[in-house]
C-alpha positions as CSV (number, residue, x, y, z in Angstrom):
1,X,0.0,0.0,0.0
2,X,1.5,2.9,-1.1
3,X,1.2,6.2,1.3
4,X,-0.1,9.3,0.2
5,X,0.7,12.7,2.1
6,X,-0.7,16.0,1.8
7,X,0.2,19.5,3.3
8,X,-2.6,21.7,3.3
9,X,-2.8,24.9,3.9
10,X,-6.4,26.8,4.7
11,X,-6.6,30.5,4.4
12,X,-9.0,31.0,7.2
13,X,-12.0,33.9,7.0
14,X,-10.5,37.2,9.4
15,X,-11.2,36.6,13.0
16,X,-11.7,32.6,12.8
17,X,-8.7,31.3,12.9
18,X,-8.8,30.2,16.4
19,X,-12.1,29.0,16.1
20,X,-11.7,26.9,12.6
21,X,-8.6,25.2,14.8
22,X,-11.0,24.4,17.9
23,X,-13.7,22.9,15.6
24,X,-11.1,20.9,13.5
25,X,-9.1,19.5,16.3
26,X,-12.9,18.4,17.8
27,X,-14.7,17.5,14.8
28,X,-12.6,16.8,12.3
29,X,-9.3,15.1,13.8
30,X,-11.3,12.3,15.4
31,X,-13.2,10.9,12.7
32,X,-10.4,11.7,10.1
33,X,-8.5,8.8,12.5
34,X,-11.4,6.6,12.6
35,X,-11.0,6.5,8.9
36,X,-7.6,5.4,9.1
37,X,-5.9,8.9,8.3
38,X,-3.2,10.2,10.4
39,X,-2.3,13.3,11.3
40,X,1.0,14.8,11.4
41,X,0.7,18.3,12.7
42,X,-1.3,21.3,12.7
43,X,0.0,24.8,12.7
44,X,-1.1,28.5,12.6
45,X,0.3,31.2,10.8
46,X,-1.1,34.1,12.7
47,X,0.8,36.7,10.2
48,X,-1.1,35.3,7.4
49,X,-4.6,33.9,8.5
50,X,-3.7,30.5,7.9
51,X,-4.1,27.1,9.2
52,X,-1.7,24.5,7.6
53,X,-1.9,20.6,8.2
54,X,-0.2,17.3,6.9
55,X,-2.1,14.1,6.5
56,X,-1.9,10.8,5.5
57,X,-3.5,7.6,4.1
58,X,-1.9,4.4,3.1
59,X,-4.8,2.3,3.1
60,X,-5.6,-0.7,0.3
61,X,-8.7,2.0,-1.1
62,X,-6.1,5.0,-1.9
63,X,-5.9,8.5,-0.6
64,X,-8.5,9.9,-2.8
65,X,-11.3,7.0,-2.3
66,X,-11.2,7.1,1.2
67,X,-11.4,11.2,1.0
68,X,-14.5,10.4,-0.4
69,X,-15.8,7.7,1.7
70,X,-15.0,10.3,4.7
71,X,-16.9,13.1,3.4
72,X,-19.9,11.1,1.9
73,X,-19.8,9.2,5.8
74,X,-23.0,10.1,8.0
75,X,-20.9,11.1,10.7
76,X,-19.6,13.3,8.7
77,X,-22.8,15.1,7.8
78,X,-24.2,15.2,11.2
79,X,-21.2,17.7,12.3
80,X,-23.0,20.2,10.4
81,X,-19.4,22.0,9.6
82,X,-19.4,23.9,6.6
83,X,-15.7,24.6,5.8
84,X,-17.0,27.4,3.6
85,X,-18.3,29.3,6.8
86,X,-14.5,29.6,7.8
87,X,-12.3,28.8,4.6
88,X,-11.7,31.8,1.6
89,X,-9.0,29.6,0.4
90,X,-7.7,25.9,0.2
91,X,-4.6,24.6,-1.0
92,X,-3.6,20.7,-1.1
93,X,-0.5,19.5,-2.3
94,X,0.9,15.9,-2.5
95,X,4.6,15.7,-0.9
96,X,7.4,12.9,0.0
97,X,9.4,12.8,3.3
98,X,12.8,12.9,2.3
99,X,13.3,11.5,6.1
């Protein structure tokens, strides 16, 4: 199974930050592990509104299917947490550990 990493980094709506991080590390970083993803770190760039994270999946369904199956899951829906309430920007990109 290979293993897929992203960074991502969130450009978060002016005076949310701290908010979008509170609701991600309570909603979003315990079912993200249920579903077999893990999490590498989470910080905040204060200077530039953003939130930047790296996760992981090396599962036998691939990064991108089990993406899906995460944000199509039930549990998923019933958090009623609309990034777009908090996110003006996303950026995802793929990366290898040179470690």
């Amino acid at each position: 199974m290979a293993r897929t990493t992203q960074l991502r980094v969130y450009t978060v709506r002016e005076g949310l930050l701290d908010e979008w991080a509170d609701k991600w590390r309570e909603l979003i970083v315990p079912l993200r592990l249920e579903f077999g993803f893990e999490i590498h770190g989470a910080w905040l760039d204060r200077e530039k509104n953003q939130f930047v994270w790296v996760l992981s999946y090396a599962g036998p369904e691939g990064f991108a299917e089990r993406n899906a199956q995460y944000w199509a899951s039930p549990k998923r829906e019933q958090m009623e947490l609309d990034p777009k309430d908090y996110l003006l920007e996303t950026e995802k990109r793929e990366v290898d550990s040179v470690l």
